[in-house]
N, C-alpha and C positions, 0 to 999 in steps of 0.2 A: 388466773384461769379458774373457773369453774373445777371441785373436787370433791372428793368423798374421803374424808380422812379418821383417824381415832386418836386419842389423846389417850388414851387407855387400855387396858388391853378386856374384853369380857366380853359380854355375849352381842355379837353384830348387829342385832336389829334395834340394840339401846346405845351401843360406845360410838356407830358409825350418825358424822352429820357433815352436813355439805360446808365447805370452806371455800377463801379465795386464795389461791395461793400463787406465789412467783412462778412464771414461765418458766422450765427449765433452760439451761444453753448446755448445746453440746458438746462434751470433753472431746478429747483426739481420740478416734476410731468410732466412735459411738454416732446416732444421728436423733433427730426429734421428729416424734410420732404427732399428728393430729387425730387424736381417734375419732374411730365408726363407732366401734360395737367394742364392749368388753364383756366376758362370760364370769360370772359366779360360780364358782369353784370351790370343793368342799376343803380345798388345803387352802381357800383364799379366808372363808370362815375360821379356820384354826390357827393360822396365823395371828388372825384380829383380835383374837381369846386368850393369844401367846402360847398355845399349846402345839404348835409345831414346830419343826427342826430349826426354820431361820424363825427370826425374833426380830423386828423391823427396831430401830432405834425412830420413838416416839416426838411427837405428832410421825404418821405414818399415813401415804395416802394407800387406800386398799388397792388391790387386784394383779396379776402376774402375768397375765396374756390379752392380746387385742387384735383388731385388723382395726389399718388408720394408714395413712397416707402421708408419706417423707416428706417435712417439713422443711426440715435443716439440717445439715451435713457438719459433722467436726471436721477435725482438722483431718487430713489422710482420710481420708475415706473415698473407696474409689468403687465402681461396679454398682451405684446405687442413684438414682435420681430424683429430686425433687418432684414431688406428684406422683411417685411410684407408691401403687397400692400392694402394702405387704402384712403377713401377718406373723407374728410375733409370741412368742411364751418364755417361760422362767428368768422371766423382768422384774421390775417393779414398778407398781402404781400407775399403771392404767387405768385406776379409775379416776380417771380425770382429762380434759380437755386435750393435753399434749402429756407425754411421756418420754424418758430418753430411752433406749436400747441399743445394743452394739450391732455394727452394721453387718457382723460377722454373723448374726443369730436369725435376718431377715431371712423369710420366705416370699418370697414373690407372689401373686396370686394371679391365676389365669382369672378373665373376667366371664368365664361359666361358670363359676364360683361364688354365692350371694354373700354379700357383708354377714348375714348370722350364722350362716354355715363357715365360711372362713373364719371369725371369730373364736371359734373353738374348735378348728381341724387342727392342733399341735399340740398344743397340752394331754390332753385327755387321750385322744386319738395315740398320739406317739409312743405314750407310757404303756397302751394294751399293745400293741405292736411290741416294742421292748419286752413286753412283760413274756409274749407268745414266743418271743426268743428264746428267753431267760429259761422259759418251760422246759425246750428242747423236745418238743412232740411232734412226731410226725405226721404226715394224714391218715386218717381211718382210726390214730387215737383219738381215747378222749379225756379231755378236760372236766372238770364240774368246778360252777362256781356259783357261789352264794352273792345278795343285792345282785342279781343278773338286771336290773332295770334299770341301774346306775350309769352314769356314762361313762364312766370304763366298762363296766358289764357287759351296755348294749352294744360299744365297738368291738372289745372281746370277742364276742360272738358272731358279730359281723366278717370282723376281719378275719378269725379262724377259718369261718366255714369256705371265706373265699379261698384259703389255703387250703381245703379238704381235712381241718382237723374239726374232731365229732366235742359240740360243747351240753354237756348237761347245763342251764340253767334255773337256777332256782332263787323263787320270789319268796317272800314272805307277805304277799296277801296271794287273794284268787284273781283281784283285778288287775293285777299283775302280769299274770299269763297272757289273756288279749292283746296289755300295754306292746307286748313281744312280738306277739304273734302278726299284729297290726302290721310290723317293721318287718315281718318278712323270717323272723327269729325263730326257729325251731327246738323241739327236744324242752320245755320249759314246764318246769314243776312249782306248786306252792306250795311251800313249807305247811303251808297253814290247811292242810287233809292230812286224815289219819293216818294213811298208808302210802304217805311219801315216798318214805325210804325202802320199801317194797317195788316200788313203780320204779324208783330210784336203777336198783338193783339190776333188778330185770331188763330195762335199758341199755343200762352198762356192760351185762354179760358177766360170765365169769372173771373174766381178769382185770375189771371193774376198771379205774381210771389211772390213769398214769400220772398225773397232777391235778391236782387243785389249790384254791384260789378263796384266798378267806377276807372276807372284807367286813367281817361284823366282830370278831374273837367269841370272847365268852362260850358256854354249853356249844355254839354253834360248827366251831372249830372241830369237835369231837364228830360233830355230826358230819361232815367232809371227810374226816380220818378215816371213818368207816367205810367208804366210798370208793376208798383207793387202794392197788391191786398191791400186791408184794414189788419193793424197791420204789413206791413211789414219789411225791414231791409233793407236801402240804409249803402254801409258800401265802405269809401272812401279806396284804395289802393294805390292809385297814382296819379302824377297831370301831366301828358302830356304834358298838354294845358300850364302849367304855369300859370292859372288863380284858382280864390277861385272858389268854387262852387255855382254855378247858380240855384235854387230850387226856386221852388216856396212854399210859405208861403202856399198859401189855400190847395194846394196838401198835405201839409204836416198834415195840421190841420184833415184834413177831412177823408184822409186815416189814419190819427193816426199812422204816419210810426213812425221809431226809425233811426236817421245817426248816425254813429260810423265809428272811424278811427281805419286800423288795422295797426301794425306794425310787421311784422314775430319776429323783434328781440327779440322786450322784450314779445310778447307771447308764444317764446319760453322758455325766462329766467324764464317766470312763471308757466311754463308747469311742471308737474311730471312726472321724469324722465323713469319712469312706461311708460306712455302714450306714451311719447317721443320713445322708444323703441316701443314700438306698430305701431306708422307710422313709423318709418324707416323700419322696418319689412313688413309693408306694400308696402313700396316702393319698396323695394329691388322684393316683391312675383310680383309687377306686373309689372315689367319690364322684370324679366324674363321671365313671361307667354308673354310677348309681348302685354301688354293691354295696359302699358305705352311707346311712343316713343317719343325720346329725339334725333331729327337730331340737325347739324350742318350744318355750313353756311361754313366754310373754316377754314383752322390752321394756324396762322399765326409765326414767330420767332418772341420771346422773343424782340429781335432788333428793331422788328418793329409796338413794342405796337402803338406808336403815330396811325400807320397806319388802326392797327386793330379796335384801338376804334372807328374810323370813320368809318369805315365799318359796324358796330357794329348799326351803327344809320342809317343805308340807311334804306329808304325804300324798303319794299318788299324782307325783308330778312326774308329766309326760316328757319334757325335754328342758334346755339350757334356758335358766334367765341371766340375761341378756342386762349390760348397764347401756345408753347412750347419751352423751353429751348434748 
């Protein structure tokens, strides 16, 4: 089968090249995907680099999430059919023709649902959902969150506001804000005008934010600290920047804030599978109502992962690329 794998672990658009590799077969409980569409994913990038939590034992084919259609069934597996179109995340190596995954992790997909929007309604989607839990905010609070254009950012803020919680979002260019605004996205600032944190402010009100949401660290961390009202919740998600977080000490002391690191993965390992089924359910209601949108940036062939991962990181990209076999 047709693949996209690394021998190596370093920067994606040079270690990733297309292979042919063995069909998988499916263990007992597990089943075999044929995929559609797989999404480019910024923990699929750090993975490949080896800078993230799991470390794939090499040759490694890339990707974690897919929509693809049930091939073949292991042993025990029951409640699933062959030809049933499902979508799937925190797998591995979707990027490629067929994948295995446990039958226990499928999503079913209604067919008002497009193969690129399915693609990446679980990953990304389910971690801002989690994440909007994790917060513990109510509606009429609000959030602020920096890379607001990212796709946890843009669900983020999607999915809050369907819940009635208030999101500060902030970009770091100006083309930024339209990108938002297009989608329906409200309340969004560019870092990059002088009197951000001003506008900031004055938005927020006096009792400023109840959490925030840091997805770059560095100098930018501080900037979010400022933001947030007394007892609030700086909660790391990501490091852009490549630096540790920047905070200041008296900020900390004197608002009595709390910093926490989230990781989707293992809050989802520890999530009950109750709950779990509750946001996917969620997910799935508000994209159909249209309250969640999930563009894409372009579809690239299988062939030409190296190519897509790089595309993947331009700036000023509008939504998901997409791998297809």
């Amino acid at each position: 089968m047709r693949s996209a794998i690394h021998t190596t672990f370093g920067e994606p658009s040079l270690v990733l090249e297309a292979s042919d590799q063995p069909v998988p077969r499916p263990a007992s409980g597990e089943v075999r995907i044929k995929t559609l569409l797989a999404p480019i994913h910024n923990h699929d990038l750090w993975t490949i680099r080896g800078s993230y939590g799991y470390k794939p034992v090499l040759p490694a084919i890339g990707g974690s999430e897919a929509v693809g259609v049930v091939d073949a069934l292991g042993e025990g597996v029951e409640g699933v059919t062959v030809g049933q179109r499902v979508a799937v995340a925190g797998v591995h190596g979707t990027w490629a023709e067929y994948f295995l995954a446990p039958a226990s992790q499928l999503v079913p997909m209604p067919p008002a649902i497009p193969d690129e929007v399915a693609a990446q309604l679980i990953a990304m989607p389910l971690s801002a959902l989690m994440l909007l839990e994790f917060l513990h905010v109510s509606p009429g609070q609000w959030i602020v969150q920096n890379t607001a254009n990212g796709a946890v950012g843009k669900t983020l803020a999607m999915l809050a506001g369907a819940r009635g919680v208030q999101v500060l979002n902030l970009v770091r260019r100006d083309e930024g804000v339209q990108e938002l605004t297009d989608l329906g996205v409200a309340h969004v600032l560019s870092t990059a005008q002088a009197d951000w944190k001003q506008r900031a402010s004055a938005l927020l009100g006096p009792a400023l934010a109840v959490a925030a949401v840091d997805s770059i660290g560095g100098k930018a961390s501080a900037a979010l600290l400022e933001l947030l009202g007394e007892g609030g919740t700086l909660v790391s998600f990501g490091t852009m920047a490549g630096e540790p977080m920047q905070i200041s000490s008296g900020a900390l002391i004197f608002k009595q804030a709390t910093v926490k690191g989230f990781w989707g993965s293992k809050v989802s390992q520890a999530m009950a599978a109750e709950d779990k089924r509750r946001l996917l359910g969620e997910l799935l209601q508000r994209t159909l109502s249209g309250e969640l949108k999930l563009p894409i940036e372009g579809i690239y062939d299988l062939g030409d992962a190296a190519q897509a991962a790089a595309a993947s990181l331009r700036p000023g990209r509008k939504g998901k690329i997409l791998l297809k076999p």
